[in-house]
C-alpha positions as CSV (number, residue, x, y, z in Angstrom):
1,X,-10.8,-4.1,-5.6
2,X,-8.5,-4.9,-8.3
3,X,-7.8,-8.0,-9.7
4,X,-4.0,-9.6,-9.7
5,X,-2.4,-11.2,-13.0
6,X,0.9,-12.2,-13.1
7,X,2.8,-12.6,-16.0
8,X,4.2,-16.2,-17.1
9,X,7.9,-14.9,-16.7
10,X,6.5,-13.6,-12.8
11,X,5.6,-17.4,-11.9
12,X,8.9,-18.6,-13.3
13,X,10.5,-15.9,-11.4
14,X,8.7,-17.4,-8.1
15,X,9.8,-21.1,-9.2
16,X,13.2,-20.0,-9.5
17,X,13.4,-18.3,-6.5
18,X,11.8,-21.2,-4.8
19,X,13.8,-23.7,-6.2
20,X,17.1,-21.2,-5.6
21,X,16.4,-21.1,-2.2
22,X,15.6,-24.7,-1.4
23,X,18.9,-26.1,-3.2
24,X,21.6,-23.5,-2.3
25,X,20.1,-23.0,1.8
26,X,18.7,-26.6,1.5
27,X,15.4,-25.6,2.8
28,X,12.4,-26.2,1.7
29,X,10.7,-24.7,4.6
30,X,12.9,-21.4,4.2
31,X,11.5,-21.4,0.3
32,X,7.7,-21.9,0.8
33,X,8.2,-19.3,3.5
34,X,10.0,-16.7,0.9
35,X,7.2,-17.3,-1.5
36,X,4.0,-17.4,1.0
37,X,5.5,-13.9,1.8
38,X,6.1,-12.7,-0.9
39,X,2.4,-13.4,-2.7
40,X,0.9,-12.2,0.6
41,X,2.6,-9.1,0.2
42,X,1.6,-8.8,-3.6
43,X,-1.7,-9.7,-2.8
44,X,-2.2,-6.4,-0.7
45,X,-2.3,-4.9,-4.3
46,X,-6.0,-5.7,-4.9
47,X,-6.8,-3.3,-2.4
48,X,-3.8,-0.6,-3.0
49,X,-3.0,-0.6,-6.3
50,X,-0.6,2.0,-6.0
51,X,0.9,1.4,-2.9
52,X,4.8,0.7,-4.8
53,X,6.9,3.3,-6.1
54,X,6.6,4.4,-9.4
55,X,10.1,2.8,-11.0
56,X,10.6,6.7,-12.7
57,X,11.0,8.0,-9.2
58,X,14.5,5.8,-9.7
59,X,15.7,6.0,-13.2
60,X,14.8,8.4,-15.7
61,X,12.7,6.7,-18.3
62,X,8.9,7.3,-18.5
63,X,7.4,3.7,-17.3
64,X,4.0,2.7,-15.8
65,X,6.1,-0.3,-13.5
66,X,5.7,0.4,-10.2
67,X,7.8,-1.9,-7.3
68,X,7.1,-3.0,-4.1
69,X,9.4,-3.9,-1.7
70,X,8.8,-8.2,-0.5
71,X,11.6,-9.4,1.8
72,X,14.9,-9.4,-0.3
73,X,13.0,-9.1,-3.5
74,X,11.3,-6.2,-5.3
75,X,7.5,-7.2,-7.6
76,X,7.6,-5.3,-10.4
77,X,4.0,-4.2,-11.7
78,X,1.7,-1.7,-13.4
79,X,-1.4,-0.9,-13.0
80,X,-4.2,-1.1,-15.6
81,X,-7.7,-0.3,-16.3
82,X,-8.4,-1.0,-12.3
83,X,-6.2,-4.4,-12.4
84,X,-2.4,-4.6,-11.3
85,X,-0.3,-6.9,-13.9
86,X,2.8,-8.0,-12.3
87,X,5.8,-8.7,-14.8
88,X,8.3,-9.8,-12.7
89,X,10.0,-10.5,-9.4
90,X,13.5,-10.1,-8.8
91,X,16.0,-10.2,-6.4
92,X,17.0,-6.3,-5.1
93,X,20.8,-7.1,-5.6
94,X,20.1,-8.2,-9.6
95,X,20.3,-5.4,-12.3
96,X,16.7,-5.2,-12.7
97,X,16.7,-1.8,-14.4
98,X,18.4,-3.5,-17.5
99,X,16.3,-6.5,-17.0
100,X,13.2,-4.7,-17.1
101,X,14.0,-2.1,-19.3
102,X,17.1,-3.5,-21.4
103,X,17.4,-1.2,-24.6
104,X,15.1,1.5,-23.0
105,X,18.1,2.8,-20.3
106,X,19.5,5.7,-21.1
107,X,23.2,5.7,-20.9
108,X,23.8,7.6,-17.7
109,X,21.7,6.0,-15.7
């Protein structure tokens, strides 16, 4: 079984998403609902480490993230010495290649 870390920027990216969802739907309830689902879905990654996509199946860089698909939004993680690391979580509409990547892109992707 692998253990989960997430990254500091990954919690801020749940708070924001919380705190997004709360103000512009005012719902709290809709929020905590978002987020429960969206850890419960992460959390499947201590037993299937490598259940998401590797991101190279999508844009040609050589990368160890790997996404998995939580509602509207996509947790971005790698794998590592048995553990899964998760970096981020963003919303599937945002350009997360260039979030995640930034410099690393290649042109024509």
């Amino acid at each position: 079984m692998a253990d989960i870390f997430m990254s500091e920027e990954a919690v801020r990216d749940l708070e924001r998403i919380g705190d997004y969802i709360a103000h512009q739907f005012k719902s709290p309830k809709s929020a905590q609902n978002t987020i429960r689902k969206i850890k419960e879905r992460t959390g499947r990654l201590e037993d299937f480490p490598l259940t998401g996509t590797p991101l190279s199946a999508i844009v040609a860089v050589k990368t160890d993230y790997r996404f998995l698909g939580c509602g509207s939004y996509l947790a971005f993680y790698h794998p590592k010495n048995g553990d899964v690391f998760i970096d981020r979580i963003l919303h599937s509409r945002q350009d997360y290649i260039s979030i995640l990547l930034g410099d690393f892109i290649e042109e024509d992707v």
